[in-house]
C-alpha positions as CSV (number, residue, x, y, z in Angstrom):
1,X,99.8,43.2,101.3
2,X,101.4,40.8,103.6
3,X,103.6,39.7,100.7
4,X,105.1,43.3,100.4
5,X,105.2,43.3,104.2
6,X,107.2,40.4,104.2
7,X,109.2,41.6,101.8
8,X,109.7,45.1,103.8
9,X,110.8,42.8,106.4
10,X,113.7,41.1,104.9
11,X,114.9,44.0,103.4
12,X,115.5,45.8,106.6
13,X,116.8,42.7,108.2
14,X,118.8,42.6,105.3
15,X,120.4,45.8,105.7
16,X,120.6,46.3,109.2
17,X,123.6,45.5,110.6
18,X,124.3,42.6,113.2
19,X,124.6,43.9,116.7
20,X,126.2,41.2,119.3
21,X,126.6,41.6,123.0
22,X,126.5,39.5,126.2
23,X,123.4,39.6,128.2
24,X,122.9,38.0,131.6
25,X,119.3,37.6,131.4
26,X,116.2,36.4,129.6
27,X,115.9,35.3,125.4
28,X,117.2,37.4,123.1
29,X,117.5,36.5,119.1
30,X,119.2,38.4,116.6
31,X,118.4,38.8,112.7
32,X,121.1,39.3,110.1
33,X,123.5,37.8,107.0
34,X,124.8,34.9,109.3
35,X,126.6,32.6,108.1
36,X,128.3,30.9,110.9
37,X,127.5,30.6,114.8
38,X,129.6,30.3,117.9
39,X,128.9,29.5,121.5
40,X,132.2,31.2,123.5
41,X,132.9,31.0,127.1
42,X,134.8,34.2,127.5
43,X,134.5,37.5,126.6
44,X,135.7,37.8,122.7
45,X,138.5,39.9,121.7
46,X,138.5,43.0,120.1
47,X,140.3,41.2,116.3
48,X,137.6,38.7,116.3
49,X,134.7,41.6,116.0
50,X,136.9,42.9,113.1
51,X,137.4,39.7,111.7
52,X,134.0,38.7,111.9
53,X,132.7,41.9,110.5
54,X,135.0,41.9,107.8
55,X,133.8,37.8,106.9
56,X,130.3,39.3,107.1
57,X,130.5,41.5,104.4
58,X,128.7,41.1,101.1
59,X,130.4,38.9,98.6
60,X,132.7,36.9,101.0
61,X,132.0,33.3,100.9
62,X,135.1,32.0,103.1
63,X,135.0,32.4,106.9
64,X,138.9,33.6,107.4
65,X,140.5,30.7,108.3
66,X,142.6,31.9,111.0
67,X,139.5,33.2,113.1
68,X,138.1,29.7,112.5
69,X,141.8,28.3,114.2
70,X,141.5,30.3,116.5
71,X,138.1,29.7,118.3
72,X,138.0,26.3,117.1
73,X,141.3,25.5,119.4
74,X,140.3,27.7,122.1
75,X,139.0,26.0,125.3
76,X,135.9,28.1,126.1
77,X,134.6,27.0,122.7
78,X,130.9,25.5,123.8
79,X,129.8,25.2,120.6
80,X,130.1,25.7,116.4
81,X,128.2,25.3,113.4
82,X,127.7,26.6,109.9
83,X,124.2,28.1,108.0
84,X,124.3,25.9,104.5
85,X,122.7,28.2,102.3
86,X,119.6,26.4,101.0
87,X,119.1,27.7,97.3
88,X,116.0,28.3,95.3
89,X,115.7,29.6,91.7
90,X,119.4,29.2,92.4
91,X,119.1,32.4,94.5
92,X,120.3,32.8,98.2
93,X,118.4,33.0,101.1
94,X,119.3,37.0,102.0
95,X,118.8,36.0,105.6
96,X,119.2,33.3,108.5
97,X,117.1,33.8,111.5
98,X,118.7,32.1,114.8
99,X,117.6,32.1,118.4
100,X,119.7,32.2,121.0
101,X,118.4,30.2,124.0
102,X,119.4,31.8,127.6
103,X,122.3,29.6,128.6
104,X,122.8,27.8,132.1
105,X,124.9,30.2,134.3
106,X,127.8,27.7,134.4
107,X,128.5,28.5,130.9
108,X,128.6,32.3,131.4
109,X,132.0,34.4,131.6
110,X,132.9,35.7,135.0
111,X,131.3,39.5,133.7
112,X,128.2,37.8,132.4
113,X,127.3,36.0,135.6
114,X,127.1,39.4,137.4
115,X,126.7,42.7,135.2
116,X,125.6,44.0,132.0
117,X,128.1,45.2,129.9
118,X,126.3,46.3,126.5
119,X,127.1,45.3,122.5
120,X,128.0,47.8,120.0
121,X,127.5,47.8,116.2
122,X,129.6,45.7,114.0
123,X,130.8,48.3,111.8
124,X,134.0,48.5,110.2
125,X,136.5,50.3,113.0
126,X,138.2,53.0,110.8
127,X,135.7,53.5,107.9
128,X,134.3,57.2,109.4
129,X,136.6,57.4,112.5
130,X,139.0,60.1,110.6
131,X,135.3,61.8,109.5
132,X,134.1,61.7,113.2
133,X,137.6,63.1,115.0
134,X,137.1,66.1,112.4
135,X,133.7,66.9,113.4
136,X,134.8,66.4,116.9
137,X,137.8,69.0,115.7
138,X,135.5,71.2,114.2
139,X,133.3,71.6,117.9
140,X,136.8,72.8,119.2
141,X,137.3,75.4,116.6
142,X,133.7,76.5,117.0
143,X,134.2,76.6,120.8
144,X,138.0,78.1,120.5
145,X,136.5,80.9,118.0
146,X,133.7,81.7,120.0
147,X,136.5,82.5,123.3
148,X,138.8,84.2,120.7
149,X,136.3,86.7,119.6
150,X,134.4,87.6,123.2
151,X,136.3,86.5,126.2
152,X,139.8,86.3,125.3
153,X,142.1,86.3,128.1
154,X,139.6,86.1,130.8
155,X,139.0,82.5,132.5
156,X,136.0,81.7,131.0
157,X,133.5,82.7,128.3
158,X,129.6,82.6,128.7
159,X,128.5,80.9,125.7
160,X,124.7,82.4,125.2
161,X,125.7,86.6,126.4
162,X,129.2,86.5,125.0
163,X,130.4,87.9,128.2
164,X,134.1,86.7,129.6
165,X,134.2,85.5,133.4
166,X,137.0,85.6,135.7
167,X,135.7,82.8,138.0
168,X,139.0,81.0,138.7
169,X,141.3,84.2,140.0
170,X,141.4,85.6,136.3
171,X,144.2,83.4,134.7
172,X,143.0,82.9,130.9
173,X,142.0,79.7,132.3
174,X,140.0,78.5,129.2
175,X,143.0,79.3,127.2
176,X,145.8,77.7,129.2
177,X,143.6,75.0,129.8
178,X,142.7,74.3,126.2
179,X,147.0,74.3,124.8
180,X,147.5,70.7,124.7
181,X,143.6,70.3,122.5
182,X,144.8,72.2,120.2
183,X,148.1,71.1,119.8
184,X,147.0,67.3,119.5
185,X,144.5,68.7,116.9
186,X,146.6,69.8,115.0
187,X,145.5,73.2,115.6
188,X,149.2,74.9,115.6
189,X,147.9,78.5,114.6
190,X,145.4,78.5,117.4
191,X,147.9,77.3,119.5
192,X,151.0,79.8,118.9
193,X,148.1,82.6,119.4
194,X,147.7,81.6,122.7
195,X,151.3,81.2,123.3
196,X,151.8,84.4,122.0
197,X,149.7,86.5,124.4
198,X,150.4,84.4,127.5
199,X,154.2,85.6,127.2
200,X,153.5,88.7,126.9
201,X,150.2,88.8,129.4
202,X,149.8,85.9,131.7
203,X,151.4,87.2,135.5
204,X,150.2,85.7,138.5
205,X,151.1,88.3,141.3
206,X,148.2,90.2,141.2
207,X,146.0,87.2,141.5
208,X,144.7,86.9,145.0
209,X,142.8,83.9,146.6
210,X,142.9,81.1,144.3
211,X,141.8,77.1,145.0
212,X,145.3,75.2,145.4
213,X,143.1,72.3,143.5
214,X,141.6,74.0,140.6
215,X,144.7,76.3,139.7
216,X,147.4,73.3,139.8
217,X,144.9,70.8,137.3
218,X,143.5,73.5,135.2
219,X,146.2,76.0,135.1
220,X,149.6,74.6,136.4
221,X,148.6,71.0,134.4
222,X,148.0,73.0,131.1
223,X,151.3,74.9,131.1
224,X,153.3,72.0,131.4
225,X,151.2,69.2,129.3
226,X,152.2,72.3,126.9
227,X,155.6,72.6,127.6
228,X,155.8,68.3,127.4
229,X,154.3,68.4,123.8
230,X,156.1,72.1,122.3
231,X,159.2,72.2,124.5
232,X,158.4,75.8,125.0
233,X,160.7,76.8,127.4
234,X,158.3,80.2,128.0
235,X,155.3,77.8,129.0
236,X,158.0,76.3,131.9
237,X,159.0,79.4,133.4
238,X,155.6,80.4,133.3
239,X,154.5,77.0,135.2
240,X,158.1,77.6,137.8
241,X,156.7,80.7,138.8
242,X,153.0,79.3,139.4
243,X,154.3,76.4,141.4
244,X,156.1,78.7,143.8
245,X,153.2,80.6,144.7
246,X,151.2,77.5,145.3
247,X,153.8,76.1,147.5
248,X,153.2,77.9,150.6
249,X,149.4,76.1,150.7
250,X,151.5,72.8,152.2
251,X,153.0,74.9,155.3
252,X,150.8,74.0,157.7
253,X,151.5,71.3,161.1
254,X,150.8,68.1,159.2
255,X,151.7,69.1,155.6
256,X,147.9,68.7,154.3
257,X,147.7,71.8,152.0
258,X,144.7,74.2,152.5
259,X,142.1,74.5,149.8
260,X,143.1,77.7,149.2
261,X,145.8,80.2,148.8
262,X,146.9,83.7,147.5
263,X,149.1,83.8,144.6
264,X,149.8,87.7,145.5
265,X,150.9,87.7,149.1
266,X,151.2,83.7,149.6
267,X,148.7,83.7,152.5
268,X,146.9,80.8,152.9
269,X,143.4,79.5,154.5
270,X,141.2,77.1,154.5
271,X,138.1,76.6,153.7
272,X,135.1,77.4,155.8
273,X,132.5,74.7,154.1
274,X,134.7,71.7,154.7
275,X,134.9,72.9,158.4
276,X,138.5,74.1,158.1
277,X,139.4,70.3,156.9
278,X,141.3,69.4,153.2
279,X,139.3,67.6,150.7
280,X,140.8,64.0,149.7
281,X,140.1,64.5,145.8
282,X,142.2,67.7,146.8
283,X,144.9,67.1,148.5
284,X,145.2,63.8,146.3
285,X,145.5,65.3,143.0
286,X,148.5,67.8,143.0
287,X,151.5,64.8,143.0
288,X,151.5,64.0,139.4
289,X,151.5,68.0,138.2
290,X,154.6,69.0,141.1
291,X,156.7,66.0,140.9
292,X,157.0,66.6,136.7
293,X,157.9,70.1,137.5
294,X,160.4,69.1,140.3
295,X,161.7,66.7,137.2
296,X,161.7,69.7,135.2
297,X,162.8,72.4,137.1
298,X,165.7,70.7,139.3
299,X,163.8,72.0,142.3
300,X,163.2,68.7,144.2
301,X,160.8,71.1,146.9
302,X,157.7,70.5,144.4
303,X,157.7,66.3,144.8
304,X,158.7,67.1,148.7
305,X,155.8,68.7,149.3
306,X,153.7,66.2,147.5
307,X,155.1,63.1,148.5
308,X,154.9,63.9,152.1
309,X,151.1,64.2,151.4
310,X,150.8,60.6,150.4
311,X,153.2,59.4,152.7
312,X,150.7,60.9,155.4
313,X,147.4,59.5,154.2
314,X,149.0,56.0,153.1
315,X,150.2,55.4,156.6
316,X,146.7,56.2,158.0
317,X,145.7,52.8,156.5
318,X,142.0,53.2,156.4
319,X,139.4,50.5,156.9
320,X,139.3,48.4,153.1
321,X,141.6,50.7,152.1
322,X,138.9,53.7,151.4
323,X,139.7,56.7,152.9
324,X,136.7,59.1,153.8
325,X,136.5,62.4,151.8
326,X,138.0,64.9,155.2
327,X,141.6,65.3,156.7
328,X,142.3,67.3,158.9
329,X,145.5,70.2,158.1
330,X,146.2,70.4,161.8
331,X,146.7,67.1,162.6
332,X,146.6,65.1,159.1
333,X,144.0,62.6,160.8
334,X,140.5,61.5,159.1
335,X,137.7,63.7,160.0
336,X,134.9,62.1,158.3
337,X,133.1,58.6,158.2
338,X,132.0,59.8,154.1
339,X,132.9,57.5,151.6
340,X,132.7,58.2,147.6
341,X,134.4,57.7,144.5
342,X,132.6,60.8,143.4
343,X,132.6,64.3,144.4
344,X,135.3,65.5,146.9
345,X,137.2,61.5,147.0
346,X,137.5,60.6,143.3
347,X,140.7,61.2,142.0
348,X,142.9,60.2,144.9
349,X,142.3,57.1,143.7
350,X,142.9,57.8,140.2
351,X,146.6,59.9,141.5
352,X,147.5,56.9,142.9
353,X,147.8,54.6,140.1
354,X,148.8,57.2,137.7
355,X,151.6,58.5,140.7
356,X,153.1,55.4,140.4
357,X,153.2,54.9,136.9
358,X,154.8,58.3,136.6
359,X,157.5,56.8,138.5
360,X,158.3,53.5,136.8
361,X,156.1,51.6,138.6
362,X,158.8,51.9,141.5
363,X,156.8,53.1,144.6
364,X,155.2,50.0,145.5
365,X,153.3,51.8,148.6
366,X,151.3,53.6,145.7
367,X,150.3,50.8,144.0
368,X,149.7,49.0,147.3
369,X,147.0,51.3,148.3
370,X,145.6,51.4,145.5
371,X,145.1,47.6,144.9
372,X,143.7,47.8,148.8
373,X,141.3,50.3,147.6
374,X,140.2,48.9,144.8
375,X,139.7,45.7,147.0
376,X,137.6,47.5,149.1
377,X,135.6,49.4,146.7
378,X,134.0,46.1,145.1
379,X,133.4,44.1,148.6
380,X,131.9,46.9,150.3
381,X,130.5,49.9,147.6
382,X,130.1,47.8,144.1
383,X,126.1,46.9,143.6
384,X,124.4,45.9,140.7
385,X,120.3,47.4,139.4
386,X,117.7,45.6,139.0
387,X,116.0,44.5,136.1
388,X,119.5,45.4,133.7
389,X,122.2,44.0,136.2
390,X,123.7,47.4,135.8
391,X,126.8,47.5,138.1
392,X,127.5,50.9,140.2
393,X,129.5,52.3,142.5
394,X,127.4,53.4,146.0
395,X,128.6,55.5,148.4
396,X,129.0,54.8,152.3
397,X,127.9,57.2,154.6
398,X,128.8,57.0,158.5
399,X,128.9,52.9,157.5
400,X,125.6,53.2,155.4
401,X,125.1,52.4,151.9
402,X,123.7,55.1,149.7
403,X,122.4,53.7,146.3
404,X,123.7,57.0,143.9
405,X,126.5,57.2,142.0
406,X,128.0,60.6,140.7
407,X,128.5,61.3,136.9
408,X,132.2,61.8,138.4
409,X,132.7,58.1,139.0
410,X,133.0,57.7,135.2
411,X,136.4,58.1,135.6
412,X,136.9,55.2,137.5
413,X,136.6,52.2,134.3
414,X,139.4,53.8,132.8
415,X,141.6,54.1,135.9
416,X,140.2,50.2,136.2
417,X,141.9,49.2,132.8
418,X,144.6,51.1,133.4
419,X,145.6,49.4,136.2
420,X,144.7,46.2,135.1
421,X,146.7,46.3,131.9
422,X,149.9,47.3,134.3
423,X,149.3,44.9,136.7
424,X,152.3,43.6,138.2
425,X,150.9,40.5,138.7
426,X,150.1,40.4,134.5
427,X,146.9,41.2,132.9
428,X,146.1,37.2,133.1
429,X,145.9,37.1,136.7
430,X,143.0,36.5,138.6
431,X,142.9,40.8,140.1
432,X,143.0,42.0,136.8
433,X,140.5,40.2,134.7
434,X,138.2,40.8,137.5
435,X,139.0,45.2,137.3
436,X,138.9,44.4,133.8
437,X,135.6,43.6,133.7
438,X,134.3,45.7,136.3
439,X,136.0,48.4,133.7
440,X,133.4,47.5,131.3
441,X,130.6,46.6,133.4
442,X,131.0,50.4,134.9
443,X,131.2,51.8,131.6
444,X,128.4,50.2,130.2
445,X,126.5,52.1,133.6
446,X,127.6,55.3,132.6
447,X,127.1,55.0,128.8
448,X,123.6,54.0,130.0
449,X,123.4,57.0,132.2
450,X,123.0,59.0,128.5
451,X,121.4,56.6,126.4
452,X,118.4,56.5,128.9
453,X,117.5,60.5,128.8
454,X,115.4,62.4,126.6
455,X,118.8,63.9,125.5
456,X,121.4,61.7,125.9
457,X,123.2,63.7,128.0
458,X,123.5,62.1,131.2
459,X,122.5,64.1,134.6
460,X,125.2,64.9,136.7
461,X,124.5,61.9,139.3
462,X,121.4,59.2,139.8
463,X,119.8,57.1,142.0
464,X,119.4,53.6,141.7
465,X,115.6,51.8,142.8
466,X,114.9,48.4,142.9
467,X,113.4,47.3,139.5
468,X,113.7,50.6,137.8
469,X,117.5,50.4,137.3
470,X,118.0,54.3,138.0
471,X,116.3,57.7,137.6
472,X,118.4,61.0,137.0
473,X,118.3,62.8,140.3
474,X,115.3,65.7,141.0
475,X,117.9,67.3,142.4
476,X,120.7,67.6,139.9
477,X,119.2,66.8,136.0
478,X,121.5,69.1,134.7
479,X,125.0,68.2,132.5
480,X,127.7,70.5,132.8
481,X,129.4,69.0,130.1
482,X,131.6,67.0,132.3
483,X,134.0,64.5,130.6
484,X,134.6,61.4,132.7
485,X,132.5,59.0,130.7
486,X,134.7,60.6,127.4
487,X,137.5,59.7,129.2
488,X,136.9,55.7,130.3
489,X,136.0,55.3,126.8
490,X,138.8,56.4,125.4
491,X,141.1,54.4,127.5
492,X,139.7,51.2,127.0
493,X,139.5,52.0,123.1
494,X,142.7,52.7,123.5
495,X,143.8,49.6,125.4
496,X,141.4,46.7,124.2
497,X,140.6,48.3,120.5
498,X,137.2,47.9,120.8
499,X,135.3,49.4,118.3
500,X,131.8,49.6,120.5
501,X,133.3,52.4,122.8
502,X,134.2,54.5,119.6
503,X,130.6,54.5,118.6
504,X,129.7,54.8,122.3
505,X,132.1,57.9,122.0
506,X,130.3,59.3,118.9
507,X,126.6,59.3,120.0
508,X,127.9,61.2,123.2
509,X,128.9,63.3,121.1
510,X,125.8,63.9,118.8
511,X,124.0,64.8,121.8
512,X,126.1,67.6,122.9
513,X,125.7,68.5,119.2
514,X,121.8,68.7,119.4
515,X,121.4,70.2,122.8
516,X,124.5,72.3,124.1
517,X,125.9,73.9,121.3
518,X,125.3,77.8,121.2
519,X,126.3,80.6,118.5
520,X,129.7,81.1,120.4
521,X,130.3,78.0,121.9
522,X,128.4,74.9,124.1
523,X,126.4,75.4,127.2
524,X,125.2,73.3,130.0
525,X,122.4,71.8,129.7
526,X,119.7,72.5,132.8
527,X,117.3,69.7,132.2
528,X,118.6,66.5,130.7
529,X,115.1,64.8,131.0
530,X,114.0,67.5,128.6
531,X,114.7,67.5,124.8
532,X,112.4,70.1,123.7
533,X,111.8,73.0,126.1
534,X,114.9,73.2,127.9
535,X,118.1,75.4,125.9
536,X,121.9,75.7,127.1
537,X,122.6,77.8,130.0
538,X,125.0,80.5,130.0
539,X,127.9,78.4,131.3
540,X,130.9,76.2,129.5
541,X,133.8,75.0,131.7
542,X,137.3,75.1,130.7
543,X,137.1,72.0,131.3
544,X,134.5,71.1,128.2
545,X,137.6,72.1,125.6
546,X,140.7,70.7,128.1
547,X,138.9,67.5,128.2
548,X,135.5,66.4,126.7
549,X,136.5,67.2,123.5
550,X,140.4,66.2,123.8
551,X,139.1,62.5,125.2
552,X,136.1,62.8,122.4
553,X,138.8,63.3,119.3
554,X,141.1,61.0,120.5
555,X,139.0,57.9,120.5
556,X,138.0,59.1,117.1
557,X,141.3,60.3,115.8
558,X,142.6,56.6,113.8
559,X,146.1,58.2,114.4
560,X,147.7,60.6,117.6
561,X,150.5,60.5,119.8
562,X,149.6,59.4,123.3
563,X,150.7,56.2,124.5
564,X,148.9,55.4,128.3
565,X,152.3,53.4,128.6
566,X,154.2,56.4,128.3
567,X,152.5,59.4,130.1
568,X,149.6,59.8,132.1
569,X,146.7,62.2,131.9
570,X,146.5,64.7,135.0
571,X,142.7,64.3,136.0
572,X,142.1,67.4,133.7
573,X,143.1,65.4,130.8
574,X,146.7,67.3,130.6
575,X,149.3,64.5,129.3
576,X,152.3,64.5,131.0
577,X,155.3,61.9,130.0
578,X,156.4,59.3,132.6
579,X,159.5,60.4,134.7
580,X,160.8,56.6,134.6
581,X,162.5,55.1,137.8
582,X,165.2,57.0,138.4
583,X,163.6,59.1,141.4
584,X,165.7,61.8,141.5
585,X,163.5,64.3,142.1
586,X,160.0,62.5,142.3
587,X,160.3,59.9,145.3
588,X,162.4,60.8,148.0
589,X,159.9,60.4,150.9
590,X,157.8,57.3,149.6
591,X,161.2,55.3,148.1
592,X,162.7,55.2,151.4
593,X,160.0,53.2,152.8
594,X,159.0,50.6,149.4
């Protein structure tokens, strides 16, 4: 019996694959075909995973010479040596068994000594990527079907009654939204349906009170991440006219746009549950969507408006370079001492980096406040759990700390890499290594936020508690389907070719599989603590098939077209291409003063 236990043993160490990672704490040992060890002081690039899965592979006996070079000459190298196979019966071990011993902290890379950052599977990187982006493809056409048949040209569809909702002023939000998915799919007959009726149907002046926010990233950012990939001159027209209507939202003393605004009469007004103020993830997150249709349009109003907006806020220069989530129309002043990188302050952030970028790096203000509030975020809002050294993102109320963090600060590890990898100071320097690895440290965090559910669906924010790590919050267990965590893994795939947040990616999206998906499409799930009683609700976003599944099939798809050196995603996942530095439409108040 304990022979055949044995035996059972080595077989499944045999065929289980070798999983490496980086952990800051305690003993671990790992079981697998090894056949050579390295001690590395630095965080190991994404070739030599390849390479070293590719040496591990049955029947290859020579460790590839050039990863050998490689680590060999590199500095960090600690330490190096090989597993002789010992032969018996002239037969092969089919296993070495190693333990790792914790090291001293001196020998730790900068990320170890401070966060968790996780370890993916050693798989080869393309053998079921083209499988996975069609299943991923597949969820769309499920989802796009379902809207086709029951709710066509109303904003939404309710995914359990089959009922279409006009919750967004009743634009064919869903369907606008969802253009650029489909054409990066591949999904051109889908695609020229949609076309079709929104020449013929889609008008905007019997729509009434709209939000300035929700109708320029959902609606204005899929006409023209549509017109950027077809060059259909119908979608740009369509987007002129919308733009217009929205324009009137900026007349007000300061040039802070109200929240909302009637496409019908152009009357404006703010909103009463912000106490008549604008919100910063608001008013932070129209530039990159009206300075590509100034661009476009030869109407340099659009990046007016806009610019003036950041000119305002950048001059305010807020403590650490944060700005608190309330300013005032009236007088453009702060009027709040809130602090988050989540709801209602999270992509101002994000619109700064990508602003500038839009611009060819140009506007140095832009990236100037946003270095200062990335500075600021990890002195005064960055903390890490306890036991896992998870690092998160707090928020600071009236000069408090509050130990949550949003599902909506998954954004922030790909706006990290981002702007690490455009650095002007170089991707060596000192500031971007150290976003780098926050990048990673974060979306470890957030990956954890769904590996650590019933589901696998994370909630839509936690709480963090001293030796528990975190807990999904009583208050909101619930997943909406929201796509930020999609979207940091994509980027650093993208950027660092990582293999570990592809399969990070994929289980995301296995859970959404087993828990949201409904007859006509996917619904939010009510109870992410619950994998057995608990069935979607009655509810799927636009923003589920405009971005969770574009950012889900493009980490999946081996080939596509976007280059994050080339465009920028609006913060609805809409790609729009760079404008480069010429300025003529996009910078006139912010060049003057860079």
């Amino acid at each position: 019996a304990k022979s055949s236990e044995r035996r059972a043993k080595r077989n499944y160490q045999k065929n289980t694959r070798l999983r490496l990672g980086q952990y800051p704490d305690g003993t671990h040992s790992f079981i697998g075909n090894i056949s050579s060890f390295f001690a590395i002081d630095s965080i190991m690039e994404a070739t030599w995973f390849q390479t070293l899965a590719h040496a591990s592979r049955p029947g290859e006996d020579d460790f590839p010479n050039k990863l050998l070079s490689t680590v060999v000459s590199s500095p960090k190298l600690l330490a190096a040596f090989s597993f002789l196979p010992q032969t018996k019966n002239n037969k092969t071990p089919p296993y070495a068994r190693v333990q790792v011993q914790k090291p001293s902290l001196t020998h730790l890379s900068s990320i170890g000594q401070k966060y968790a950052f996780g370890s993916g599977t050693l798989s080869n990187d393309g053998t079921n990527a083209q499988k996975q982006a069609q299943a991923v493809r597949d969820a769309m056409k499920h989802a796009w079907a379902g809207y086709r048949a029951r709710a066509w040209g109303r904003d939404e569809l309710k995914p359990i009654s089959g009922r279409g909702h006009d919750n967004w002023g009743g634009m064919a939000v869903t369907m606008v939204d969802s253009l650029d998915t489909l054409w990066l799919m591949g999904l051109k007959d889908e695609f020229r349906q949609a076309t079709t009726w929104i020449s013929a149907n889609l008008r905007f002046d019997n729509t009434g009170q709209v939000s300035v926010f929700e109708t320029t990233i959902r609606e204005l950012g899929g006409l023209l991440a549509a017109y950027d990939l077809s060059k259909d001159q119908m979608l740009l027209n369509k987007a002129i006219d919308l733009g217009r209507r929205l324009l009137p939202a900026f007349d007000t003393p300061s040039g802070i746009p109200t929240g909302s605004v009637s496409l019908r009469d152009q009357t404006r007004k703010s909103v009463a549950w912000t106490g008549g103020n604008a919100v910063l993830a608001e008013l932070g997150s129209l530039q990159i969507e009206f300075r590509y249709l100034a661009a476009k349009s030869n109407d340099i109003t659009f990046a007016t408006k806009v610019n003036n907006v950041f000119e305002k806020i950048t001059a305010l220069k807020p403590a650490n370079g944060l700005v608190p989530i309330y300013i005032s129309t009236n007088t453009g002043q702060i009027a709040s001492r809130r602090v988050t990188f989540g709801a209602l302050g999270d992509s101002y952030y994000e619109y700064l980096l990508k602003t500038w970028l839009q611009g060819g790096k140009t506007e140095t203000r832009l990236r100037d406040a946003y270095d200062a509030a990335m500075n600021g975020m990890i002195s005064k809002l960055v903390h890490t759990s306890s036991p896992s050294n998870l690092a998160y993102v707090a928020d600071l109320e009236n000069g408090n700390i509050v130990h949550k963090m949003d599902h909506l600060v998954c954004f922030l590890p790909g706006v990290l890499a981002l702007g690490a990898y455009t650095d002007p100071q170089g991707l060596q320097s000192t500031r971007a290594q150290r976003d780098l690895d926050l990048a990673k440290a974060l979306a470890y965090t957030c990956y954890q936020m769904y590996e650590r559910t019933a589901t696998k669906l994370a909630p839509e924010f936690i709480t963090f508690r001293a030796g528990h790590d975190f807990i999904p919050a009583p208050s909101a267990p619930f997943n909406i389907l929201r796509p930020e965590t999609a979207e940091s893994l994509f980027v650093l795939h993208h950027l660092t070719g990582d293999p570990m947040y592809r399969e990070w990616a994929w289980n995301i999206f296995q859970a959404f599989e087993s828990h949201c998906k409904t007859n006509l499409g996917y619904g939010a799930h009510p109870d992410v603590r619950d994998s057995k009683k608990r069935t979607p609700d009655d509810r799927m976003e636009s923003f589920f098939l405009a971005e969770t599944l574009k950012y889900l099939y493009l980490i999946q798809a081996p080939d596509h077209d976007i280059d994050l050196m080339r465009s920028v995603f609006n913060t609805e996942a809409h790609p729009l291409s760079n404008l480069g530095p010429t300025g003529n439409h996009i910078s006139t108040a912010l060049m003057r003063r860079t």
